[in-house]
C-alpha positions as CSV (number, residue, x, y, z in Angstrom):
1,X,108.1,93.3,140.4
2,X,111.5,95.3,139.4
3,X,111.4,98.1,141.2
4,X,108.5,100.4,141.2
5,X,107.6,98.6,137.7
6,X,105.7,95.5,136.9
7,X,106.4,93.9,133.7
8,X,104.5,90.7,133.1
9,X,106.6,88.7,130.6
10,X,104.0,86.2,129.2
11,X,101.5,89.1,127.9
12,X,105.3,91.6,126.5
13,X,106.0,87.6,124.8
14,X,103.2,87.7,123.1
15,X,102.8,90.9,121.5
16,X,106.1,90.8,120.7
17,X,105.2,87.8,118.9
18,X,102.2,89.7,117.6
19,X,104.0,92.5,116.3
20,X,106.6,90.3,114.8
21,X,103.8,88.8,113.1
22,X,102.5,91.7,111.4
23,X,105.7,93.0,110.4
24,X,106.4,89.3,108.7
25,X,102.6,90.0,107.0
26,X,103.5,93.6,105.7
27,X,107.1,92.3,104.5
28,X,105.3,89.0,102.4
29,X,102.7,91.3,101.3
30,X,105.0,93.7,99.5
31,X,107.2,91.7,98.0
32,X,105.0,88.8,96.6
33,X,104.2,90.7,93.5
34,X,107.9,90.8,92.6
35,X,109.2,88.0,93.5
36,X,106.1,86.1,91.4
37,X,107.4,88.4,88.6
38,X,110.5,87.6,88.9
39,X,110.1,84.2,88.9
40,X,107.9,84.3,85.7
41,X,111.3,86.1,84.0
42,X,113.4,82.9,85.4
43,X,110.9,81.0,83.6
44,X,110.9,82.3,80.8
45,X,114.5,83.3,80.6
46,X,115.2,79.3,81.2
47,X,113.1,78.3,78.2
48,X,114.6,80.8,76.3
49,X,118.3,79.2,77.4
50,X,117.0,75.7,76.2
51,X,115.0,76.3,73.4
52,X,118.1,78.6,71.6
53,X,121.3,77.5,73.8
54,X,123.8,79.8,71.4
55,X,122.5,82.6,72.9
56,X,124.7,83.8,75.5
57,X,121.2,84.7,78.6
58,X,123.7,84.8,81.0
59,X,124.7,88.5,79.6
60,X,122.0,89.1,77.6
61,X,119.3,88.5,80.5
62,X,120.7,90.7,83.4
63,X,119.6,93.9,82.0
64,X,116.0,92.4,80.9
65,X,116.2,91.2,84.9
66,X,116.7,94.6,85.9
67,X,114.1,96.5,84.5
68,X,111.5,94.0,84.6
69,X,112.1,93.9,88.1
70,X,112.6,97.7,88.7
71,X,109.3,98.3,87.2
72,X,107.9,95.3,89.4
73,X,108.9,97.3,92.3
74,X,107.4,100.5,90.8
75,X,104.0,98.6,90.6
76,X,104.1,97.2,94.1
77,X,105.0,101.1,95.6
78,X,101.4,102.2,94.1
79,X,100.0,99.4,96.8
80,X,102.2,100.5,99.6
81,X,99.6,103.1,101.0
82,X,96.8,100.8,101.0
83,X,98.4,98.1,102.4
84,X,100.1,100.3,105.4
85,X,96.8,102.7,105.7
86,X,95.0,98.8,106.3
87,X,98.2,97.4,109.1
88,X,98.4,101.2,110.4
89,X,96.0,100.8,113.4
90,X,96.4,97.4,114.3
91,X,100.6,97.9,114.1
92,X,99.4,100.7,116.7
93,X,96.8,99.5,118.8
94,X,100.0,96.3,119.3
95,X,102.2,98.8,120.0
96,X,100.1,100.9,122.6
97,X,99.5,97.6,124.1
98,X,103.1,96.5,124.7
99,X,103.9,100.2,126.0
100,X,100.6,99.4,128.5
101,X,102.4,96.1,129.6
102,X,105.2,97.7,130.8
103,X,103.3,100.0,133.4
């Protein structure tokens, strides 16, 4: 007891834990489409650097990188909603608990 509040620290541990879950889920979510993209480029862009070593990837490739990877992004932004509109309630019904726990 701290004062006129009761805070029980094993069940704020674990929705912290909890909520630091989710966010980890959202954040792989979201950026496993790109970074599967962009390892597909490396792949290719390595083959490419063996298979023809005059030509110079390491100039050649960062622009390709870029926009490959821009438009990646641009891909994964047309599943944000769905994925947030899915974590939405439980990010809140986590958060209404940990508020709860601190009554």
């Amino acid at each position: 007891m701290i004062g006129a509040w009761h805070v029980e620290t094993s069940t704020i541990a674990g929705l912290v834990a909890k909520m630091l879950g989710l966010v980890f889920t959202v954040g792989v979510q979201l950026a496993a489409p790109v970074i599967l993209v962009l390892m597909v480029v490396e792949l290719v862009l390595g083959l490419m650097a063996r298979t023809m070593p005059s030509l110079n990837l390491m100039i050649s490739a960062a622009p390709v990188r870029l926009l490959i990877g821009l438009v990646a992004v641009m891909a994964t932004m047309q599943l944000l909603p769905s994925v947030v509109q899915s974590l939405l309630r439980p990010a809140f019904e986590l958060a209404a608990r940990l508020a709860a726990a601190f009554r």
